[in-house]
C-alpha positions as CSV (number, residue, x, y, z in Angstrom):
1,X,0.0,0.0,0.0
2,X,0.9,3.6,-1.0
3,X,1.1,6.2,1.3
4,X,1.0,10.0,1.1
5,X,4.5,11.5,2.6
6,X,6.3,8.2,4.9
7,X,6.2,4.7,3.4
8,X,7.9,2.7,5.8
9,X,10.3,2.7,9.0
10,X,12.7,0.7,10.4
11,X,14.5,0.9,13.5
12,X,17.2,-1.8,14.5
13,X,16.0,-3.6,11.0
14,X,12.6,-3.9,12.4
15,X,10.1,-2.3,10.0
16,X,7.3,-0.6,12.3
17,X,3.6,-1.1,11.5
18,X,2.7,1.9,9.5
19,X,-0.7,2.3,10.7
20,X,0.6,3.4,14.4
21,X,1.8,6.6,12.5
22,X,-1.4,9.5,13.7
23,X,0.8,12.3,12.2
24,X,4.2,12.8,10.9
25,X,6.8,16.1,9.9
26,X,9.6,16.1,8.1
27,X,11.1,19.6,8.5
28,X,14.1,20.9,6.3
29,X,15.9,23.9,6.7
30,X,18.3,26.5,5.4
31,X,20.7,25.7,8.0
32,X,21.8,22.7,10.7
33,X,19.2,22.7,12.5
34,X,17.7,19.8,10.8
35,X,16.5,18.2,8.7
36,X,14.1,16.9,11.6
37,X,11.8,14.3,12.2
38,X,8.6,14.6,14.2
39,X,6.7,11.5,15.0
40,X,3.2,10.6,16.9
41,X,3.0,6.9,17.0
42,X,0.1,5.0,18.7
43,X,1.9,2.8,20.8
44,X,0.6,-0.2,23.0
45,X,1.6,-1.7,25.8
46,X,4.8,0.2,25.7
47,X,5.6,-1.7,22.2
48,X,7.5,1.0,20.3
49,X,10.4,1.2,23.4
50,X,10.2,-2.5,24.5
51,X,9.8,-4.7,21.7
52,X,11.6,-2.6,18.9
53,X,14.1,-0.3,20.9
54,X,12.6,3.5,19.9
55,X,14.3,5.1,22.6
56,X,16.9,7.9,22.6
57,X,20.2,7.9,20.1
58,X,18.3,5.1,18.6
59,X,18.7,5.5,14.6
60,X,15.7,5.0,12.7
61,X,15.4,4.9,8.5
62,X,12.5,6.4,6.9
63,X,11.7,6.2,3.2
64,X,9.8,9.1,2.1
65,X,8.2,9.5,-1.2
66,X,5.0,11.5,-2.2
67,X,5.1,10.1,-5.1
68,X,0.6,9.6,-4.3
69,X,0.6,13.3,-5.1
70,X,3.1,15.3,-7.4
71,X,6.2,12.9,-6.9
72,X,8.5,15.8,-5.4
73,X,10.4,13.6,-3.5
74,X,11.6,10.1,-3.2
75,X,14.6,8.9,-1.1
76,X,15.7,7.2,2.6
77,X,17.5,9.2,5.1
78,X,18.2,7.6,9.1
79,X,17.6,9.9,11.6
80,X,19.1,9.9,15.3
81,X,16.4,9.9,17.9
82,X,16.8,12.8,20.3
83,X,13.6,12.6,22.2
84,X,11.3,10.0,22.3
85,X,8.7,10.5,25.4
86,X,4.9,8.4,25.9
87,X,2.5,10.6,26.5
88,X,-1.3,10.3,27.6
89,X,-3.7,8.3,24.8
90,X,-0.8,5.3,24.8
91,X,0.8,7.8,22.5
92,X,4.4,8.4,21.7
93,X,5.9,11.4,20.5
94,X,9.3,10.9,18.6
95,X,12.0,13.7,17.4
96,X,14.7,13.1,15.6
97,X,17.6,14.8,13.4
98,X,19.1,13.4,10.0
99,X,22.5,11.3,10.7
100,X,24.7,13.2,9.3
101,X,24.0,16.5,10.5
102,X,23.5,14.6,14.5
103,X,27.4,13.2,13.5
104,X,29.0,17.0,13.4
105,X,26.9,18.1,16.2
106,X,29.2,15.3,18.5
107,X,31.9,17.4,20.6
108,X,35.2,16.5,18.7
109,X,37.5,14.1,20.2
110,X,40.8,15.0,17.9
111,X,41.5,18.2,16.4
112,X,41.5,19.2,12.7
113,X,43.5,22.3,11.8
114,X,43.7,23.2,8.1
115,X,45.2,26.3,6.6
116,X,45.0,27.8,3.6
117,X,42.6,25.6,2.1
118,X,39.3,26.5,0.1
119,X,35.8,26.1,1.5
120,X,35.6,22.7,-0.9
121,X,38.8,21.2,0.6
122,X,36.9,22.1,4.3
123,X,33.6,20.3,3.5
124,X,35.5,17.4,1.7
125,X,37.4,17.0,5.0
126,X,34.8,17.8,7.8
127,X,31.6,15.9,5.6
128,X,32.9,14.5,2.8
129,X,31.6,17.5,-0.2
130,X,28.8,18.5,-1.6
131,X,27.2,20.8,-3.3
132,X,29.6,24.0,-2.6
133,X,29.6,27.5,-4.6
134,X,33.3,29.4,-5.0
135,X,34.9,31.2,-2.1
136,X,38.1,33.1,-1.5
137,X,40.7,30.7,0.2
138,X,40.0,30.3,4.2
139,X,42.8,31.6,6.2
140,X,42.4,29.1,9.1
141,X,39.8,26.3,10.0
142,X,40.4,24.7,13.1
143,X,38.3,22.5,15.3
144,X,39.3,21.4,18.7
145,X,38.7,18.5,20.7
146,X,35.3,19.4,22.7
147,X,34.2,21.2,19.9
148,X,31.2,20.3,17.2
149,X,32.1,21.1,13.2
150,X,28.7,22.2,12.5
151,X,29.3,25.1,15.2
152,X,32.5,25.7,13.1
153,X,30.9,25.4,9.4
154,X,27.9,27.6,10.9
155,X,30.7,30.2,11.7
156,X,32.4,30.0,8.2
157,X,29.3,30.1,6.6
158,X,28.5,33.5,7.9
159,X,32.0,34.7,7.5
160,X,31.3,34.0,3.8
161,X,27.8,35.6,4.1
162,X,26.6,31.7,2.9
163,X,24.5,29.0,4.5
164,X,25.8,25.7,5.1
165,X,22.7,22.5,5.3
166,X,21.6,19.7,4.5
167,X,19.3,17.8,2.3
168,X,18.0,15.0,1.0
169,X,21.0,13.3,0.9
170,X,23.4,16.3,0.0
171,X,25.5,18.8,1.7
172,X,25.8,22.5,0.5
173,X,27.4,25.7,1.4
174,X,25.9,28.3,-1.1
175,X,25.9,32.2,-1.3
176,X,22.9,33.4,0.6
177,X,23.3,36.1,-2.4
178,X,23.7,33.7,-5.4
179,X,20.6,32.1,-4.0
180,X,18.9,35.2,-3.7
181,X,19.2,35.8,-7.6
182,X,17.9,32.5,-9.0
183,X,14.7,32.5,-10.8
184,X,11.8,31.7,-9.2
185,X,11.2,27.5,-8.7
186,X,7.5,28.0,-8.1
187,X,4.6,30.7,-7.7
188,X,2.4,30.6,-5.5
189,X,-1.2,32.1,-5.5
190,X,-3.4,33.5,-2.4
191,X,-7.3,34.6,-3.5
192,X,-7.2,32.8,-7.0
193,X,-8.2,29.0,-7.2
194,X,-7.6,28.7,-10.9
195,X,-4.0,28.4,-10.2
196,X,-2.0,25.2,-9.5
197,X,-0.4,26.4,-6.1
198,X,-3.0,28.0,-3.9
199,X,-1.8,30.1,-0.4
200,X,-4.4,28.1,1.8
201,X,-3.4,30.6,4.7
202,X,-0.3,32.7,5.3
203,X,1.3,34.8,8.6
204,X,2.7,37.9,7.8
205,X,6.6,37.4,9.5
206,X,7.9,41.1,9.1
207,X,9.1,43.3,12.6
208,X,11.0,45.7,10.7
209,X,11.7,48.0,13.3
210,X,12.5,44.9,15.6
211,X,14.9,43.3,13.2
212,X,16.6,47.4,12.6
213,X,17.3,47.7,16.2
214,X,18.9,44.0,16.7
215,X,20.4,43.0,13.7
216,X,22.4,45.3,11.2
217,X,25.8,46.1,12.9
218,X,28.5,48.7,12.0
219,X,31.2,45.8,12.2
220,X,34.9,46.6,13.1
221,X,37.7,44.8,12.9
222,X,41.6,45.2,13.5
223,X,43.9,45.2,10.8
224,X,47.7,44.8,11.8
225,X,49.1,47.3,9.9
226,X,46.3,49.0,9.3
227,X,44.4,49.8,12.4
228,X,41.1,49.6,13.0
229,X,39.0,48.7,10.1
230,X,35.0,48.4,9.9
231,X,32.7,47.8,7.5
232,X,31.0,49.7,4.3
233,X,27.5,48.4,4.5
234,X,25.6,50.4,8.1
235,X,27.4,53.3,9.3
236,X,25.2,54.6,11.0
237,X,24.2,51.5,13.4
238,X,25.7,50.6,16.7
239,X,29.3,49.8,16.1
240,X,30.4,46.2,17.4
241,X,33.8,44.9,17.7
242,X,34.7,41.6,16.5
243,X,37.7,38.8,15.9
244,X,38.1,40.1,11.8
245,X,40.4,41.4,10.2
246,X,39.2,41.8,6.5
247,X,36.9,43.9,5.1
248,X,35.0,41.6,2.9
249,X,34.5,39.1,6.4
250,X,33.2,42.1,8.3
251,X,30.8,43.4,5.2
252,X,29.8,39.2,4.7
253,X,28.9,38.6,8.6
254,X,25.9,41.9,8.0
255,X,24.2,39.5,5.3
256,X,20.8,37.6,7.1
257,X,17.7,36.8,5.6
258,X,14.7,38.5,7.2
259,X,11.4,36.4,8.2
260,X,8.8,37.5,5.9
261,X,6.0,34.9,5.8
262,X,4.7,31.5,7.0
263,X,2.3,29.6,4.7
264,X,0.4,26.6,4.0
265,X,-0.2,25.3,0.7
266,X,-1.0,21.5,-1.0
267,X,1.3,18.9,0.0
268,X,4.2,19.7,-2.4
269,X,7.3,17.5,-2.2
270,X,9.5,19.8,-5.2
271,X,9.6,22.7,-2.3
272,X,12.7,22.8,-1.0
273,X,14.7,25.5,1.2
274,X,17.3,27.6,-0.9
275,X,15.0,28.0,-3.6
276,X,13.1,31.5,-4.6
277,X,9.6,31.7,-4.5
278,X,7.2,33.7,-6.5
279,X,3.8,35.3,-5.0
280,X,0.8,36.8,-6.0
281,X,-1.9,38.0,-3.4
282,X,-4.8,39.3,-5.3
283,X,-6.6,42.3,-4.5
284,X,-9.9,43.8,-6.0
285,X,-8.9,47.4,-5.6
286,X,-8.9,48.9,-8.9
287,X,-5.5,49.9,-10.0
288,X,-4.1,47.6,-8.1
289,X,-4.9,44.0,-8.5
290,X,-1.8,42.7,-6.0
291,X,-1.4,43.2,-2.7
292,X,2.5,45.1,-2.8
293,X,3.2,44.5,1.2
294,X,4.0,41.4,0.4
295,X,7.4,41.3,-1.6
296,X,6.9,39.2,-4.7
297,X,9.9,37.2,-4.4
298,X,11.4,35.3,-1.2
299,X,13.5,32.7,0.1
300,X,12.4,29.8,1.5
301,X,14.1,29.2,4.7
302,X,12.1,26.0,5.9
303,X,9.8,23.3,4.6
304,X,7.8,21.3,6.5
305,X,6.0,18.1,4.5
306,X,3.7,16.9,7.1
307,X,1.0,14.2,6.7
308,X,-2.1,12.7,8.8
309,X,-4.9,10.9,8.1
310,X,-4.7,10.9,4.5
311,X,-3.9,14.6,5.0
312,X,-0.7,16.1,3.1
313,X,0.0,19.4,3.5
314,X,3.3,21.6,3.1
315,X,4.3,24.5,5.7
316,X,6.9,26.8,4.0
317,X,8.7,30.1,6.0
318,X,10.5,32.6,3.8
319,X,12.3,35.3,4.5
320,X,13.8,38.5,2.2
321,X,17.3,38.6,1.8
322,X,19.5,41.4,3.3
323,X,23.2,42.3,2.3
């Protein structure tokens, strides 16, 4: 039997009964915070922790294909079980985070200290490549023994205004900025039916003034024979020291993507996070048939692909890009 988003799991080479599955989300993001698992399992009797060992640091596989709907996605990924905790209703409530982004989040136990090397040479050593635009080379990468990599690649990426993550199977490290001037993968629709991808409700994200007063930084750095340098991009914010010595660094760590909008639409499994996104909210003002508070393109920043009950549907944040 076909299902809608999760086909089958297996922990410990035991395939669970699919039907204990109430409701399931698999969450990717544009960065290592995922991508994530979240599980509601009916479970009996204790079963689930007993008989097939769903406990914490237990790995489970998961093969997820929507292939019942528009066939966006089709692959297997194990996940590390962070939390898995029974609940009232005999039900259990599993979270978990895909293997290899768990494996860089383990303290370190021996160093790795490379100079000189491009930000290709890094991921080849720390997770083995990917997916990975052009960068200047990296003065110094070093992780000690008690530290994580992803804490270190999260730190690089910013350095190179980028964003390291992964998905489906691949690892990237892209240029927020090269991302940012893609076309559009999809467009999506709020107030018109007639179109194939349909806004079935949205959350405006935007605090501009919040993100004004916390975010943008007039960076400085200290050059050795040059003195005190800072960045070109906010003069007139707060100034902030920091560990940099370069220009281009300083300008790069400014670069964030700014929450814009949370929405719902038809289970979807070709939304992914890096890609652009198109909108169009209609309005019946005359003169002005779009609704312009909205910017028409975005990032999307995290995907959700969540199913129950014969239910698919896909929650997607964006965000608008700032240099």
């Amino acid at each position: 039997m076909r299902h809608l988003v999760f086909q089958k799991f297996l922990v410990n080479g035991q395939e669970l009964d699919r039907g204990l599955l109430r409701q399931g989300s698999y969450v990717e993001t544009l960065d290592l915070s995922g991508p994530r698992l979240i599980l509601e399992l009916l479970d009996f009797d204790r079963t689930l922790q007993d008989d097939y060992g769903v406990v914490d640091d237990a790995v489970i596989t998961v093969v997820i294909d929507d292939g019942e709907k528009r066939g966006g996605m089709s692959f297997s990924e194990q996940f590390v079980i962070k939390s898995a905790t029974r609940g009232a209703n005999e039900m259990m409530k599993v979270q978990a985070l895909a293997k290899p982004v768990s494996d860089i989040k383990a303290p370190a136990t021996t160093a790795t200290f490379l100079t000189k090397k491009t930000v290709q040479q890094i991921m080849g050593a720390t997770v083995g490549g990917g997916d990975i635009d052009s960068f200047p080379l990296v003065d110094a990468f070093h992780v000690s023994p008690g530290e994580t990599i992803s804490q270190k690649l999260r730190q690089l990426s910013r350095e190179c205004a980028a964003r390291v993550y992964y998905l489906r199977g691949t690892w990237y490290f892209k240029q927020i900025s090269k991302l940012w001037d893609q076309g559009p993968s999809n467009t999506f629709y709020a107030d018109d039916m007639r179109k194939d991808r349909i806004i079935g409700g949205h959350e405006n994200l935007y605090k501009t003034t919040l993100l004004d007063v916390q975010i943008p930084r007039h960076y400085l750095g200290w050059e050795i024979t040059k003195g005190v340098i800072a960045e070109s991009l906010h003069g007139d914010k707060a100034a902030e020291h920091t560990q940099y010595h370069q220009i281009t660094q300083l300008n790069n760590i400014s670069a964030y993507i700014a929450p814009a909008i949370r929405f719902t639409t038809d289970g979807d499994g070709a939304i992914k996070p890096g890609q652009k996104q198109r909108f169009r909210f209609s309005r019946s003002a005359q003169g002005k048939p779009f609704d312009e508070t909205v910017p028409e393109y975005l990032l999307s920043t995290e995907v959700t692909h969540w199913e129950s009950e014969q239910k698919y549907q896909t929650l997607v944040q964006a965000g608008d890009f700032r240099p």
